[in-house]
N, C-alpha and C positions, 0 to 999 in steps of 0.2 A: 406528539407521538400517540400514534390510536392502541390503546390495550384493551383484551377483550378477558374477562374471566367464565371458566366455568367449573360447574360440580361435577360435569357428567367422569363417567367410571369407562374404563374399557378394559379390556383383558392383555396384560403386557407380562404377561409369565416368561415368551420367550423375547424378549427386552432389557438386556444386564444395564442400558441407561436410567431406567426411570423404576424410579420406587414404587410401592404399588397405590399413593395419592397421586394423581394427577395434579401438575404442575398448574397452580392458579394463573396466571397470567400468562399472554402471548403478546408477541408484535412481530409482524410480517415486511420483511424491508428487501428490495430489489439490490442487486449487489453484483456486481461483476458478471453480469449479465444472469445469473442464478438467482432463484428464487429461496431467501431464508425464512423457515418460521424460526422463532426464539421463541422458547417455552419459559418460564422462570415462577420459582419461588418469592420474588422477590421484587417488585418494582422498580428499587433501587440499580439493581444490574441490569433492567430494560432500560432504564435511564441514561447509563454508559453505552447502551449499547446505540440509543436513539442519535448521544451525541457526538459517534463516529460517524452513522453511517445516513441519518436523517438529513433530510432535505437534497439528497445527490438525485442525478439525472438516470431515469430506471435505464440502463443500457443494455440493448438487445446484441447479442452476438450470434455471427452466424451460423451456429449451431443450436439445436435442441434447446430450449430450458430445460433446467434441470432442477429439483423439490430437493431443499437440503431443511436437515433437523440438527436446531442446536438447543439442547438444554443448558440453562443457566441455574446453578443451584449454590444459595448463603447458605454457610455454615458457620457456626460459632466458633472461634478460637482456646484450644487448650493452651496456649504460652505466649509470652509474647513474641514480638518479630522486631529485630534490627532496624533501623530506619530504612533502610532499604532492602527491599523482598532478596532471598536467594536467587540466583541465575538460576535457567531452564535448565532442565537436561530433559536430554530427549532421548527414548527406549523403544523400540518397534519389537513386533511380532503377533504371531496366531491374528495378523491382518490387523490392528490395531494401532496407533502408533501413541505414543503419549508424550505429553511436554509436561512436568515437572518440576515446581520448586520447591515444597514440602509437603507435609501428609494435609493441611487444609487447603492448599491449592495447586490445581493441577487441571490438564486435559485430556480427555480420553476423546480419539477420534476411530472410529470406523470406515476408513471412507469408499471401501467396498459398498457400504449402505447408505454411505451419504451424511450419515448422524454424525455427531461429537455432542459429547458431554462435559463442560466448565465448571470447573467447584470451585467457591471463590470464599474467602473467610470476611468475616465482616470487616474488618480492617485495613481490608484490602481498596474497600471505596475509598478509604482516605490517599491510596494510591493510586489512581485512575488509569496515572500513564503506564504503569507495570502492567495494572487488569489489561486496560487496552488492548497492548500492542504483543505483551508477551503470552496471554493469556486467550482470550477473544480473535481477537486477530492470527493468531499461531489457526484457532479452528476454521475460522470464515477463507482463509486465503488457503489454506494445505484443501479443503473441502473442495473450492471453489478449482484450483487450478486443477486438481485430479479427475474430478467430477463433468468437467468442463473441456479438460484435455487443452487447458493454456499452460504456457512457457513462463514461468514467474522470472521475470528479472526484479534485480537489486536497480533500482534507475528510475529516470523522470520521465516526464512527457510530454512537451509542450505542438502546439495545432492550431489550423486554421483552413476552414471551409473541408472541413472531414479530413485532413491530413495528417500528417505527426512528425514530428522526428524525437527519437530515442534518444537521452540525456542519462550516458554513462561515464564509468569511473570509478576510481576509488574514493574514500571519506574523505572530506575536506578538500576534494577539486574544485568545488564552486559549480556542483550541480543546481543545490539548492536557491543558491543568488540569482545563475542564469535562470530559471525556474521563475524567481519574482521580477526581473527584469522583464521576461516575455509574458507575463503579468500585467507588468505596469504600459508594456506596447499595446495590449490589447489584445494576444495572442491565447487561445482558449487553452484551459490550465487541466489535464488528463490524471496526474499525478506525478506525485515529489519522490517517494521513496520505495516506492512498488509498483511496475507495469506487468499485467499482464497480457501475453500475445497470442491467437492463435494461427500456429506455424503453417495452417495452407493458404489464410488468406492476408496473412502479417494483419488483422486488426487487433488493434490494444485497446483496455479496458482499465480502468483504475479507481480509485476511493481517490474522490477530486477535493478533500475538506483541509487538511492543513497545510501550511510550510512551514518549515523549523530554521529555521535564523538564528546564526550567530548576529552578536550585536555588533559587530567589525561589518557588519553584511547590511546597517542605516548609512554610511556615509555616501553610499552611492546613490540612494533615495533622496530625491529631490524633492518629490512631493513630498509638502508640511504633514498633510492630512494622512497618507499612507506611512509616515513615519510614526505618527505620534500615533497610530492604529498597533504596529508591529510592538510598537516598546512598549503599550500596556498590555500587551496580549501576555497573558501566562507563560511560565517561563518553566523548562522541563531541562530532567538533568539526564542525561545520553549513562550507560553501561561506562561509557568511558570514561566518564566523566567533563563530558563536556555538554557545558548548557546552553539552551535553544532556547529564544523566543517561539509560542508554537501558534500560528496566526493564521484563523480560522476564516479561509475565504469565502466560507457560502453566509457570510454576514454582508456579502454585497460589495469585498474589495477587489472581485475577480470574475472573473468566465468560466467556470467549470464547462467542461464538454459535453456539451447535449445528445452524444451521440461516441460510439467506438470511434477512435481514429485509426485508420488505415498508414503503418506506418510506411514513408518514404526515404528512411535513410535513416541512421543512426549517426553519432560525433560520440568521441572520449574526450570528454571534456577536461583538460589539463588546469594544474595551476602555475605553468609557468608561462612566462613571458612568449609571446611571437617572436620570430627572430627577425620578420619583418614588419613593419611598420603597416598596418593594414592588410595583410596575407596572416590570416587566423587559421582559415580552413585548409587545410591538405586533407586528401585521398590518401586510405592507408594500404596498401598493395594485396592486390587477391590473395596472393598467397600469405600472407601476414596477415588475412583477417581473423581466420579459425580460433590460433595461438591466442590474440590478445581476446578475443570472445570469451572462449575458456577460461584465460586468467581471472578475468574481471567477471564470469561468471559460474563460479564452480558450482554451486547449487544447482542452477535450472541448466549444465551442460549434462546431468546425470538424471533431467527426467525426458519422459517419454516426449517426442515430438519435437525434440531439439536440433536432430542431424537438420530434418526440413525447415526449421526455423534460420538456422543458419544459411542452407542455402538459400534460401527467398531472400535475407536478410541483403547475405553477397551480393546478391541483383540490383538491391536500391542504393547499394553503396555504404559506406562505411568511413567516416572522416577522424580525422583527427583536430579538436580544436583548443586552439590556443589561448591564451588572455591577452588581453584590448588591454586601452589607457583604460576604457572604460565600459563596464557590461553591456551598453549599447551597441557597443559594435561586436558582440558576441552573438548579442540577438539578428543584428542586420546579417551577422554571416547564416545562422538559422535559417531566416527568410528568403535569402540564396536555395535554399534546398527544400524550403516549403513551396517554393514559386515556379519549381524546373519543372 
């Protein structure tokens, strides 16, 4: 990770982010097609930030760059914390929006201007996956899709030779399994639990670094060596309570996508049974595709640029898929719709 420090001073009177030192460290990291600098007080929180979003493939979208500002600022803790951080809440207004779990940690975004600000208490490193995902990620992803004018889905993304197809559902369909299966095919890995799209030209963009695996999710891995990778790989505990092996693919067990994928069709990926024997795939009827879009995507049906994302989406199709004897043949049903 390149950090760069300086002394120099500038005038930021009309700046409610930054205090009037200038934040010693920086690092510069390409990101959903936007360009982030990260300012920080603290090495330590460029560190976290290196080990989401370092070493991915800088992906260009067809639209504008866009210069986003994120300050990262340690502060000391007055009390202690629970083992586990309070839940976000989140508060909007006077154009601001904030996510929330106590008075030392929180975020403040503007993204009229592009900035957020991340206040992190020291204690918090010892929590990496809260700072993460609830914290860091809350800025970088609200920044980037507004900023950027993409469509955030909740969902995967798996590709090949610039292609995609969307891997949706709800929790515990086996997105994530289908996900390391078309992994283990050889099929380039976009992302697991965040796509974003933009709705004129359906391409997707994502943070290609982990997959989160339940441990019921090795028996289908054959390979010795991808197995015994996943089950040492650090193990994270979900809001739900449910824990993830969390297995870092830009260590060389996977394909990240060198480029946006252009998506061609999207599947809801089910966890039950096919009711036939090798017929995985059905087509889910035009007029029934809206409804389930919406269900399965309340968040991103309430932002800008959704009605035409849905429509473009309708055009490529929209499947409903079933479960195999085995994730192989979930991925061959894939392939079907990568190859049309």
């Amino acid at each position: 990770m390149a950090l760069t420090s300086s002394s120099a001073t500038r005038d930021v009177s009309d700046d409610p982010f930054r205090e009037r030192s200038r934040s010693p460290f920086s690092a510069r990291k390409q990101i959903l097609g936007g360009s982030f600098l990260f300012e920080s007080n603290s090495v330590a929180l460029l560190q976290v930030v290196d080990q989401a979003y370092g070493r991915l493939p800088p992906h260009r979208m067809p639209v504008p760059v866009t210069e986003f500002h994120i300050e990262l600022r340690l502060v000391m803790r007055n009390a202690s914390m629970a083992n586990e951080p309070p839940p976000v809440q989140t508060q909007s207004g006077a154009g601001m929006l904030c996510g929330i779990m106590d008075a030392c940690n929180y975020t403040i975004l503007m993204p009229e201007q592009n900035k957020a600000l991340v206040v992190a208490s020291e204690d918090m490193l010892q929590r990496p996956y809260h700072l993460r995902y609830e914290l860091i990620e809350f800025a970088v992803f609200t920044l980037a899709s507004r900023g950027l004018g993409l469509v955030p889905l909740h969902g995967a993304c798996v590709g090949s030779n610039g292609r995609g197809v969307l891997l949706l559902g709800s929790s515990g369909s086996g997105k994530s399994t289908l996900a390391l299966h078309s992994v283990l095919h050889g099929l380039d890995f976009l992302a697991e639990d965040a796509v974003f799209v933009q709705p004129e030209s359906l391409f997707a963009t994502g943070v290609a670094n982990y997959l989160h695996l339940q441990a019921d999710a090795l028996r289908f891995v054959e390979d010795e060596r991808m197995r015994r990778w996943i089950g040492a790989s650090p193990v994270i505990r979900r809001r739900s309570g449910v824990e993830k092996f969390e297995a870092d693919l830009r260590q060389g067990y996977g394909r990240p996508a060198a480029t946006p994928l252009e998506v061609v069709g999207a599947v809801f990926v089910s966890s039950q049974p096919a009711d036939e024997a090798g017929v995985l795939l059905r087509a889910i009827p035009e007029q029934d595709i809206a409804a389930r879009l919406v269900t399965d995507q309340p968040y991103a049906a309430g932002q800008p640029g959704w009605s035409h994302f849905e429509k473009q989406l309708k055009r490529t199709g929209v499947y409903q898929l079933r479960r195999g004897s085995h994730p192989r043949a979930s991925v061959d049903a894939l392939l079907q719709l990568l190859d049309e």
